[in-house]
Structures are given as C-alpha cells and as structure tokens.
N, C-alpha and C positions, 0 to 999 in steps of 0.2 A: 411491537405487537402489530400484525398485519390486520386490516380493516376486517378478514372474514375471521380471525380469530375474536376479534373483536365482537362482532355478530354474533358468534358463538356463545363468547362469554354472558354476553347480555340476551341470551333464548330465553331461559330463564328468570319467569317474573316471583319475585325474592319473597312478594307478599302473598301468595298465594303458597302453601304446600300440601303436602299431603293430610295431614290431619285436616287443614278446611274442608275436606269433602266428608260428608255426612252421609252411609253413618259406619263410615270407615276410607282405607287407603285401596279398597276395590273400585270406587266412582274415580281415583286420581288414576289409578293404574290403566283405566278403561278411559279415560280422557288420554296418556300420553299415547296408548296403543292405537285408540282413535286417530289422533295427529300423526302418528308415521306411519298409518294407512295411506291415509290423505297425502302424503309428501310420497310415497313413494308409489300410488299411484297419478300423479303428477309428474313425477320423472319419469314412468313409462309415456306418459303424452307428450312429455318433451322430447324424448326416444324419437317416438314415431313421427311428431311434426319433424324431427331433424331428419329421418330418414327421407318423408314425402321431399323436403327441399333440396336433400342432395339427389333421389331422381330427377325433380325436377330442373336443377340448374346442368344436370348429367343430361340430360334429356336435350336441352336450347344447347349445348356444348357441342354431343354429339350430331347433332343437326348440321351447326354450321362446322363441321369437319370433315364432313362430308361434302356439303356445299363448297366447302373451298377445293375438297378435293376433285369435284367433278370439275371448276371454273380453273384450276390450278394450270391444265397443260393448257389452256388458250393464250396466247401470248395479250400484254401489256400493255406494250407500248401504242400510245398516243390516248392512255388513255388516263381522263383528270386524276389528280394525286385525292381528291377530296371524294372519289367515288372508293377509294381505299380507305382514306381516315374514318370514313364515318363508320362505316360498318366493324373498323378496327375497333374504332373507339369505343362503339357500342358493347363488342366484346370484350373488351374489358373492364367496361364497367359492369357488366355483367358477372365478371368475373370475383372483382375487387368487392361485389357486394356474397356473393357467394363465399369468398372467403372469411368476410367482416360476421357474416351469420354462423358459420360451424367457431367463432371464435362466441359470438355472444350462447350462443347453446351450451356448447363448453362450458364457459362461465355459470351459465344459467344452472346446472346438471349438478358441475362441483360444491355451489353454494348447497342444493338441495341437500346431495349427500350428506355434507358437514352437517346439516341440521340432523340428519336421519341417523348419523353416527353419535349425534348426541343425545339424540330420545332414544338411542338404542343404551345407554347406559344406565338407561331406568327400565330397561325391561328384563325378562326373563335370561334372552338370548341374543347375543350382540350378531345377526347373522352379516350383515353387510360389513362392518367393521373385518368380524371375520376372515371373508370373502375378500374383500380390500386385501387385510395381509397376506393373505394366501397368495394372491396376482404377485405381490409386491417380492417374494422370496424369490432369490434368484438361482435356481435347481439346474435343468438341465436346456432349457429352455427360457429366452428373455420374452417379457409381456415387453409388447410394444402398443399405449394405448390408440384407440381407433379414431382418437383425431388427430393424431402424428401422423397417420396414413390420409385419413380426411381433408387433410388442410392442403396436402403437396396437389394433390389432384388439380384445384383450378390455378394455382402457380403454375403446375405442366400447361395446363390450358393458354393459359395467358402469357407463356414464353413463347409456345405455338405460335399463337398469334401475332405476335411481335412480329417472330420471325418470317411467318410468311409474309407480313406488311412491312418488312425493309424489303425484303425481294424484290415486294412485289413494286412498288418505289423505284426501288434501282431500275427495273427492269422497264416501267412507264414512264424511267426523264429520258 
C-alpha cells in the first residue's frame, strides 16, 4: 500500500457518519459537497501559482538566452574561467529549483485529486473521476500529461547552459 493510498484510506473519520448529522443525511451530504468545493477550489490556486512560476522561471530563462546570445559572438579568450561559472552556476541553480517546484506542485495537485475523487464517491456525480477516465482511454489520440512536457523545459534550459559554458571554457583557456 503506497503512502497516498494510504491517506486515502484513512480521509475518512469512522466516527463521524452520516446519521450524526441532525436532522438528517442532508447537513452530511452538504458538508462533503462543502469539502470538495474547498479542494477543488484549491487546486485551481495551485493551477495558477504553478502557472505564474513557470512564467516566471520562463521569463529569468528567457532573459538570459538572449543575454548569452547577444555576448555569444564576442570571443573568450583571456577571459577568468570564474566570470563563466558563476553566472553558469547561477543558471542552473535556477533551473534545478524550477524543476524541483513543477515536481512538488505535481505532487501537490495529485494528492488533492485523490482526496476529490474520493468525496466524489459520496456524491451525486463522480465528475473528475469521470473526467480522469475519459483522458486515461486510449482512442485515437494519446493524453500526454502537462507536466511531462513541463519538466523537459528547464532540463532543455540547463543542458543549454552547460553547453554553452564548456564552450565557453574551452574557448577562454
């Protein structure tokens, strides 16, 4: 049993059911509906903080690619090896942390779901569950999700940058 099944398992407080609500299972039903309002307006916040931060780290990215591309034809040589590491290194720690965040959002999003797909089993209409199967059926066309494509982005970035600081290396001993 993996830790978020886990989670799952124990959403559920054993002592509380629907009969405790007084004075019927309309106040339970309007509490679970309540809570996967709240969760899945919540994952839209988490949505859009993920979105502002991939502008944003797209943003410092795109900057210095251009930066490098304008300093790119100046030639190198004699020039300190540490006037390239730093700004390299910079870059990819920049990078390294950009990647580290579309993985804890990820995270963050999947946990939500599983809660949402499971107060949706007390409700009327399982839409996200749904929804889920629907992406997951493999027709004429494959779902590919949008942090498969999210994550390669600052790895392109950060090979970039590699690459033009061995160049740029070679090219300054």
């Amino acid at each position: 049993m993996t830790k978020l099944t886990h989670s799952i398992d124990s959403l559920w407080n054993d002592t509380v059911l629907s009969k405790d609500y007084r004075p019927g299972a309309a106040a339970y039903q309007t509490a679970v509906l309540e809570q996967w309002k709240m969760l899945v307006e919540t994952s839209e916040r988490v949505s859009t903080r993920r979105s502002l931060t991939n502008t944003f780290f797209l943003a410092i990215n795109s900057v210095a690619v251009t930066i490098l591309g304008i300093f790119w034809p100046k030639p190198t040589a004699g020039l300190s090896v540490w006037w390239i590491l730093l700004p390299l290194t910079i870059l990819l720690i920049t990078c390294f942390s950009w990647f580290l965040l579309v993985i804890s959002y990820r995270r963050l999003n999947k946990a939500k779901f599983a809660i949402i797909h499971s107060l949706e089993e007390l409700l009327p209409a399982r839409v996200f569950v749904n929804e889920w199967e629907l992406i997951q059926r493999r027709g004429n066309t494959r779902y590919i999700p949008f942090t498969a494509v999210e994550i390669v982005v600052p790895i392109i970035f950060a090979v970039t940058y590699i690459t033009a600081g061995v160049l740029a290396i070679v090219t300054a001993l």
